[in-house]
C-alpha positions as CSV (number, residue, x, y, z in Angstrom):
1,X,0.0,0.0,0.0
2,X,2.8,2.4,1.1
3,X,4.4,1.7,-2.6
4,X,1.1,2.5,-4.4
5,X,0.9,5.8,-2.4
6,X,4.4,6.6,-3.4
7,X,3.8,5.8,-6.7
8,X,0.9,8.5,-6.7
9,X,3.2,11.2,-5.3
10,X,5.7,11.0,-7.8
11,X,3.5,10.6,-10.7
12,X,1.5,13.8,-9.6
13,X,4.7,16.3,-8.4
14,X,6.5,14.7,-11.7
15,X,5.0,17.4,-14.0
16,X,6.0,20.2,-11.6
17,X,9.7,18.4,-11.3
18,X,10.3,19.9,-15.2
19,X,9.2,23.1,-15.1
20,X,12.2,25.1,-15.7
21,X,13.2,28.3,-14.3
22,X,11.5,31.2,-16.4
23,X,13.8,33.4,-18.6
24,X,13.5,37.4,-19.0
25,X,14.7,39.8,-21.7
26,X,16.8,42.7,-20.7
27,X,14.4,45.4,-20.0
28,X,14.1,48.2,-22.4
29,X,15.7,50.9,-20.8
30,X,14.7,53.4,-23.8
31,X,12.0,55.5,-22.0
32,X,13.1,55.4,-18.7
33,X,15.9,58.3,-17.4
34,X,19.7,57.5,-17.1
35,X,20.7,58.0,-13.8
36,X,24.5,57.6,-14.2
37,X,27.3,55.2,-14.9
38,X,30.0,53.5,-12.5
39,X,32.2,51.3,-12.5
40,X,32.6,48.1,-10.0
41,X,34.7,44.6,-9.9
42,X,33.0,41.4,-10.7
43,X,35.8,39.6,-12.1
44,X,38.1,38.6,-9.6
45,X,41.0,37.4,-12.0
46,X,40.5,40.3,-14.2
47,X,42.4,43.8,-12.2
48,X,40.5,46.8,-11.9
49,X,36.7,47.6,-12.2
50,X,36.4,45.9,-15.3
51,X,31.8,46.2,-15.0
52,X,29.8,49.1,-16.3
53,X,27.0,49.7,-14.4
54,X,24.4,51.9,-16.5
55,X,21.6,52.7,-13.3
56,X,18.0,53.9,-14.9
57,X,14.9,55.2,-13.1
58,X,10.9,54.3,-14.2
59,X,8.5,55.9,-13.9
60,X,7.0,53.7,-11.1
61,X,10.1,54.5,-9.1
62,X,11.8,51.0,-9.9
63,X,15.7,51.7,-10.2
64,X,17.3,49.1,-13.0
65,X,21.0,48.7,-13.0
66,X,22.3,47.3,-16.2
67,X,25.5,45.2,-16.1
68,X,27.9,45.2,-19.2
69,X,31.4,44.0,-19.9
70,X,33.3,44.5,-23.2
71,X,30.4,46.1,-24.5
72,X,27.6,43.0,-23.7
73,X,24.8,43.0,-20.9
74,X,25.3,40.2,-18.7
75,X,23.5,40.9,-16.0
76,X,20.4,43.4,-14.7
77,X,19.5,44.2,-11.4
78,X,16.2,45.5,-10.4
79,X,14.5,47.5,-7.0
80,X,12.3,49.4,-6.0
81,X,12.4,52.8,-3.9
82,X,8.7,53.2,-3.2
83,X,6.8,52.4,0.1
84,X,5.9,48.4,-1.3
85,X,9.5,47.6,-1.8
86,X,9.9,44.3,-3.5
87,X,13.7,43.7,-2.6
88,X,16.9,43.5,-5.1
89,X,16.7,40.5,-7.7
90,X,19.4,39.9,-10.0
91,X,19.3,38.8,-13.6
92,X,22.0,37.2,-15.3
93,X,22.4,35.8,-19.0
94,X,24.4,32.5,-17.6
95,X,24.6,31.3,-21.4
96,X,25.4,34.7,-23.3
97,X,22.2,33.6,-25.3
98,X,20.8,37.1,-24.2
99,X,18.2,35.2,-21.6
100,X,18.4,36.1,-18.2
101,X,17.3,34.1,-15.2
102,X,17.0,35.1,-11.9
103,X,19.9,34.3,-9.3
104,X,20.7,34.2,-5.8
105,X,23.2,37.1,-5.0
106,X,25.9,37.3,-2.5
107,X,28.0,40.9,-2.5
108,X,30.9,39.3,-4.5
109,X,28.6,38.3,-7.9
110,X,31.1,37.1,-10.7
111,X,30.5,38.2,-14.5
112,X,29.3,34.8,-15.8
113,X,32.0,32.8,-17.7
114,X,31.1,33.1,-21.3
115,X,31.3,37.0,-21.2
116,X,35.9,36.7,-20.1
């Protein structure tokens, strides 16, 4: 009986086992305002600030940081400054396929390893 129940469990979470995680585009950063443009180190092997970060303001208040080295995105970052804030979530293209998926981040992010 126990074996029959099991059987049930898989065969019904099995569906929700392959759902991959969802992929994003960049977001079009066309109509919202450029806020400035730093530098910062996410390549530990690699000396100096070697990361643009291009920081944009909508016009809901959400504050997108866009990531670039040698000239490709690889990576987004999105928050809010408004009263409901939703927290910082990082995007990064871990394929250099230009699809970004949402990651975990510590303070010491590395540039994914296709962009070096």
């Amino acid at each position: 009986m126990c074996k029959v129940i099991f059987l049930v469990l898989v065969l019904v979470a099995a569906p929700f086992a392959a759902v991959g995680q969802q992929v994003f585009r960049a977001p079009d950063v066309k109509s919202m305002k450029h806020l400035t443009t730093k530098r910062s180190d996410h390549a530990r092997d690699i000396p100096g600030e070697e990361t643009t970060m291009d920081y944009y303001i909508g016009q809901n208040g959400e504050i997108i940081t866009m990531y670039s080295f040698r000239g490709r995105t690889v990576a987004f970052s999105a928050h809010s400054n408004t009263g409901d804030q939703q927290g910082y979530r990082l995007y990064m293209d871990l394929k250099g396929d230009g699809l970004f998926q949402q990651v975990n981040v510590g303070p010491d992010w590395q540039i994914p390893q296709w962009a070096r």
